[in-house]
C-alpha positions as CSV (number, residue, x, y, z in Angstrom):
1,X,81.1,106.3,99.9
2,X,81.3,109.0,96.8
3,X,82.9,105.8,95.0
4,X,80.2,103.8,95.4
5,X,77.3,106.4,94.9
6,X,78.8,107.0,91.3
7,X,78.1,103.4,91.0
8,X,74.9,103.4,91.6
9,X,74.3,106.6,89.5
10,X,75.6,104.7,86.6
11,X,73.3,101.6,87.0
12,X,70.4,104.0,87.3
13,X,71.9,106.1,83.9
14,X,72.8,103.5,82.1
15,X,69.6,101.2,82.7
16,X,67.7,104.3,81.2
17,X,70.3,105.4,78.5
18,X,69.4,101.4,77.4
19,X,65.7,102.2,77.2
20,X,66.0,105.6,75.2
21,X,68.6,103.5,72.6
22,X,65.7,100.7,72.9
23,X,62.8,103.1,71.9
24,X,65.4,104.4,68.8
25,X,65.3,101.1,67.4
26,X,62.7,100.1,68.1
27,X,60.9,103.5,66.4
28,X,58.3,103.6,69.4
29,X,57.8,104.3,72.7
30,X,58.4,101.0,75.2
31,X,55.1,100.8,77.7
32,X,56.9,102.1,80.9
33,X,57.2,105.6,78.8
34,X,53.8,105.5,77.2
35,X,50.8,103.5,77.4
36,X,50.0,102.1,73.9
37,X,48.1,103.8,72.2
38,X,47.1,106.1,73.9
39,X,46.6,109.8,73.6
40,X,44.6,108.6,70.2
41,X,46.4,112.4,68.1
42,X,49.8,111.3,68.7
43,X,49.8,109.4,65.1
44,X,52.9,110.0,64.1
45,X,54.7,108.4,67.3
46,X,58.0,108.0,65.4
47,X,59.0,111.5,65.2
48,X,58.1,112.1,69.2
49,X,59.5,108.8,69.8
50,X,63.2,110.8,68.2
51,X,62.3,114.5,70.1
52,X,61.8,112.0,73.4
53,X,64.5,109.6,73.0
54,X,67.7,111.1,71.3
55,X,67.8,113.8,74.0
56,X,67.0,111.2,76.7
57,X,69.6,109.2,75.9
58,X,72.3,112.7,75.3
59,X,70.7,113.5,79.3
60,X,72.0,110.0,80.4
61,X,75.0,110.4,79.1
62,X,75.8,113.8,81.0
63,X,74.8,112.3,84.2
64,X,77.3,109.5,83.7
65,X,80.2,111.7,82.7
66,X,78.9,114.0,85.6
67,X,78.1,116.9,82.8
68,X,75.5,119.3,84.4
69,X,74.3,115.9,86.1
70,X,72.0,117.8,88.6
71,X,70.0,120.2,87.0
72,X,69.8,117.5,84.1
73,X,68.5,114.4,86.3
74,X,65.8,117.1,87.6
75,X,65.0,117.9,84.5
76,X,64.4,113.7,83.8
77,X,62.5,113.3,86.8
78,X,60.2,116.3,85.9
79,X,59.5,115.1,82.7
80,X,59.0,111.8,83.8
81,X,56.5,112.5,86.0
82,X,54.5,114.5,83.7
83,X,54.5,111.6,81.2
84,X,52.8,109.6,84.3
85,X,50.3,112.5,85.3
86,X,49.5,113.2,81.6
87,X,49.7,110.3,79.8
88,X,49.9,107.3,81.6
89,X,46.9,107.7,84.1
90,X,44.5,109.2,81.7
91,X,45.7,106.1,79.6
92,X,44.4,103.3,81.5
93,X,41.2,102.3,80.4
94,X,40.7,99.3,83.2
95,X,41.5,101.5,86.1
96,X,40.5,98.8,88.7
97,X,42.8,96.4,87.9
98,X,45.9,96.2,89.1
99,X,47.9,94.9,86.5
100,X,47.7,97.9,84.1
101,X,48.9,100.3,87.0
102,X,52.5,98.4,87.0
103,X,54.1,100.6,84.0
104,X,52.8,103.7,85.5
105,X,54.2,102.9,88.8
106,X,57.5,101.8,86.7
107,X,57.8,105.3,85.2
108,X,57.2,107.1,88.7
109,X,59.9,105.2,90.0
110,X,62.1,106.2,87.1
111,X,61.0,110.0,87.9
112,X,61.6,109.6,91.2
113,X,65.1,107.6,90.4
114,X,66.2,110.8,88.6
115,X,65.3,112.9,91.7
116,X,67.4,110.9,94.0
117,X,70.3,110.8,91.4
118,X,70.3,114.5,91.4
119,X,70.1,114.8,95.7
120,X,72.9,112.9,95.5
121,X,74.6,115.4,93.5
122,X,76.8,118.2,94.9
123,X,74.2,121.8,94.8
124,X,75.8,124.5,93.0
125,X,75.8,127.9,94.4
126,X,73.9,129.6,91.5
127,X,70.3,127.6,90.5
128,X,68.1,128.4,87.3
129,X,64.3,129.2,88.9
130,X,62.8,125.7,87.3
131,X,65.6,123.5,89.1
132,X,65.0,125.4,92.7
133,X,61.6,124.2,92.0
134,X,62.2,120.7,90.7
135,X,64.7,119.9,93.8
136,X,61.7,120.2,96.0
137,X,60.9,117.2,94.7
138,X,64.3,115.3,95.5
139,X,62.6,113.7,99.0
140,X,59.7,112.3,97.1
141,X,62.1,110.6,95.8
142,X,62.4,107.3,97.8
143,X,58.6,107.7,98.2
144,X,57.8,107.0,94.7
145,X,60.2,103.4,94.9
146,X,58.5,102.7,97.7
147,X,55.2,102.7,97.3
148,X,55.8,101.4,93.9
149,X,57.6,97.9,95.7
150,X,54.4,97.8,98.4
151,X,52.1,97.6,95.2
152,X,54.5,95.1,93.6
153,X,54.9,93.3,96.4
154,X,51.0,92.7,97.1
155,X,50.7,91.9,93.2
156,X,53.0,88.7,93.7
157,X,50.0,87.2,95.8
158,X,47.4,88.6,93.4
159,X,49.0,87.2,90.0
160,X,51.0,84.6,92.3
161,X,49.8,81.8,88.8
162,X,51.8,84.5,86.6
163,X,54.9,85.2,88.7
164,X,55.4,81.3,89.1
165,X,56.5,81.3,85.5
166,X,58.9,84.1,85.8
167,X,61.4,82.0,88.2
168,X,63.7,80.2,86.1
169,X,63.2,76.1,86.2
170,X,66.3,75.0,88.2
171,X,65.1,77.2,91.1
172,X,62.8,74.9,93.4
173,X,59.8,75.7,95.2
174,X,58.7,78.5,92.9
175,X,55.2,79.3,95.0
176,X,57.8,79.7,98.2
177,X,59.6,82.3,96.1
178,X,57.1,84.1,94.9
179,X,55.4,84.6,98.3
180,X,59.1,85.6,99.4
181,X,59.5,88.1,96.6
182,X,56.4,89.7,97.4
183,X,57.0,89.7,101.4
184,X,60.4,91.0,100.5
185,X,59.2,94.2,98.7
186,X,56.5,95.0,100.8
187,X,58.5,94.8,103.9
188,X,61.0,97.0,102.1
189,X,59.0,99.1,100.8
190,X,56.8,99.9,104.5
191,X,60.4,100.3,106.3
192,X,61.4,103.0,104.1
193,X,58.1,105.0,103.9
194,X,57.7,104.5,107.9
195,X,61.5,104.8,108.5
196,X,62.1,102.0,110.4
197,X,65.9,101.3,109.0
198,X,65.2,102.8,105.5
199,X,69.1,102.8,104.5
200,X,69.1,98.8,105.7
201,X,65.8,97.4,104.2
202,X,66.6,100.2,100.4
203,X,69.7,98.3,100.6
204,X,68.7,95.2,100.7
205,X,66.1,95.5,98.4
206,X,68.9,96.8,95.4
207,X,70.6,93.4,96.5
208,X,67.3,91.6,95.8
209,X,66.6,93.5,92.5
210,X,70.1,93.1,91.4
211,X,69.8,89.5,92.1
212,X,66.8,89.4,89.8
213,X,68.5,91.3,87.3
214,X,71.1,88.5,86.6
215,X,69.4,85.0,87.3
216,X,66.2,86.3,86.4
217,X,65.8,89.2,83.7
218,X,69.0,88.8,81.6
219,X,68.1,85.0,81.0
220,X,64.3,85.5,79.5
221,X,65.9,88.4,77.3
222,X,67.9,86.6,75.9
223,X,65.4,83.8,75.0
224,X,62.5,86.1,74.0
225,X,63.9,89.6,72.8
226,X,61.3,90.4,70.6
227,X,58.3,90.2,71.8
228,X,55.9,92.3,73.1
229,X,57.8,95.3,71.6
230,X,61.5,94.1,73.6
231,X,59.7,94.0,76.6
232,X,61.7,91.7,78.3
233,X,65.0,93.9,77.2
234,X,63.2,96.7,78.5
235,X,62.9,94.8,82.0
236,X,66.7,93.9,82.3
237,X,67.6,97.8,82.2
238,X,64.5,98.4,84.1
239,X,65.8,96.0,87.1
240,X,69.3,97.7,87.2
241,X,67.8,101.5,87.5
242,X,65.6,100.2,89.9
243,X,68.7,98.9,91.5
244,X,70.7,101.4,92.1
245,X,67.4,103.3,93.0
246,X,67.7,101.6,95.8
247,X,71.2,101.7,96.3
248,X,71.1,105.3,96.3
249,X,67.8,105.5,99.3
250,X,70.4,103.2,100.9
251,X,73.1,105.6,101.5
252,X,73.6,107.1,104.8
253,X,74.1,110.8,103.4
254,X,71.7,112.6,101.3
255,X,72.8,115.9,100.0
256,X,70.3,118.0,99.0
C-alpha cells in the first residue's frame, strides 16, 4: 500500500514540479496559478513569476525525495489556496459564467492535492504552530477534487460543442463520450462528498483521468505546445496531479 501511495505522491509532485519549470520558461505565470492580468500592480510579473516558481519547483522536489514532505506540501496547499481566495476570485470579471471558474477550481484542487499529499505523510512528533494549523485542512482535501469534478462534470453538457473537439478523431461517437465524461465525474465526484464508496468511485476516477492523460492530453501537446501560453502542456501535468489526487482519496488508510 506505502508502495503505491509514493506513487501517487510522485504523479501529484512531479505534474506540479512540470508547471513551476513551465512558468520559468515561460517567464509568466500559467492561468491555473493566476488569472491574466489580473491584480492590475503586479507589472513586473517576471520577477514574482521567479520568487513563485523556483521555490515551488525546490518544494516539489522535497516531497519526491520525501525531504520535509509534510510540513512542505502544507505549506503548498496553503499558499495555493490563498492564490485562489486572493487572486483568482477577485480576478474573474464574468463571474456568472462558468467557464472562467475552471482555473480557479484547478488551483483549489492543486491546494487541496498538496493537503492530501501531506495526510498521507507519517506526523512527526514535534509540529511548527503554522503546520498544526494547516493540517486542519488535510480533510478538505478530497472536498476541494470533488466538488471541482461535480462542476466539471456538469460543464461537459454545458460546453458539450467544445468538449466534442477535445476527443481525439479515431475515437467514435464523440457526443456519447462527452456525455459519459461528464456523468463519470459527477457521479464521482457526489460519491466521494456523500461517501457512498469514496475509495471505489476516487479510484476510478484517477483511472479515468489517467486515461485522459495519455490518449487525450499528451497528444494535443504535442501538436499545439505553444499556444495560449503552453496551455495544453500545462494540462498534461495538470491531468497526472489530478490523478494521483485521486489515487491518493482512493486509498483505504488516511493518516493524519
Amino acid at each position: 500500500m506505502e508502495n503505491t501511495t509514493r506513487v501517487w505522491r510522485l504523479f501529484f509532485a512531479v505534474g506540479l514540479f512540470a508547471i513551476a519549470i513551465q512558468e520559468l520558461i515561460n517567464k509568466d505565470f500559467v492561468f491555473v496559478m493566476l488569472p491574466a492580468g489580473f491584480p492590475v500592480w503586479m507589472t513586473n510579473r517576471l520577477i514574482l513569476d521567479w520568487i513563485f516558481s523556483l521555490p515551488l519547483a525546490i518544494a516539489c522536489i522535497c516531497i519526491i525525495l520525501e525531504i520535509k514532505a509534510r510540513p512542505i506540501s502544507l505549506i503548498i496547499g496553503g499558499v495555493l489556496l490563498l492564490l485562489v481566495v486572493l487572486f483568482q476570485i477577485p480576478g474573474q470579471h464574468m463571474p456568472k459564467e462558468p467557464a472562467l471558474w475552471i482555473n480557479p477550481m484547478k488551483e483549489l484542487v492543486l491546494s487541496g492535492g498538496a493537503f492530501l499529499v501531506a495526510g498521507s505523510l507519517v506526523r512527526e512528533n514535534k509540529v511548527s504552530q503554522l503546520e498544526n494549523f494547516l493540517e486542519k485542512l488535510i480533510p478538505a482535501g478530497k472536498y476541494f477534487f470533488a466538488i471541482t469534478m461535480v462542476v466539471f462534470g456538469y460543464t461537459h453538457f454545458l460546453y458539450k460543442d467544445f468538449v466534442v473537439t477535445l476527443i481525439p478523431n479515431w475515437i467514435p461517437f464523440h457526443l456519447f463520450w462527452t456525455y459519459f465524461a461528464g456523468v463519470a465525474l459527477m457521479a464521482g465526484g457526489l460519491a466521494i462528498i456523500i461517501n457512498i464508496q469514496r475509495h471505489l468511485a476516487a479510484s476510478l476516477l484517477g483511472i479515468i483521468i489517467f486515461i485522459w492523460f495519455i490518449i487525450l492530453h499528451i497528444p494535443r501537446a504535442m501538436t499545439d505546445p505553444h499556444s495560449g501560453n503552453g496551455n495544453e502542456i500545462t494540462s498534461v501535468f495538470e491531468a497526472l496531479s489530478f490523478s494521483g489526487i485521486a489515487f491518493l482519496i482512493g486509498r483505504k488508510k488516511v493518516k493524519n
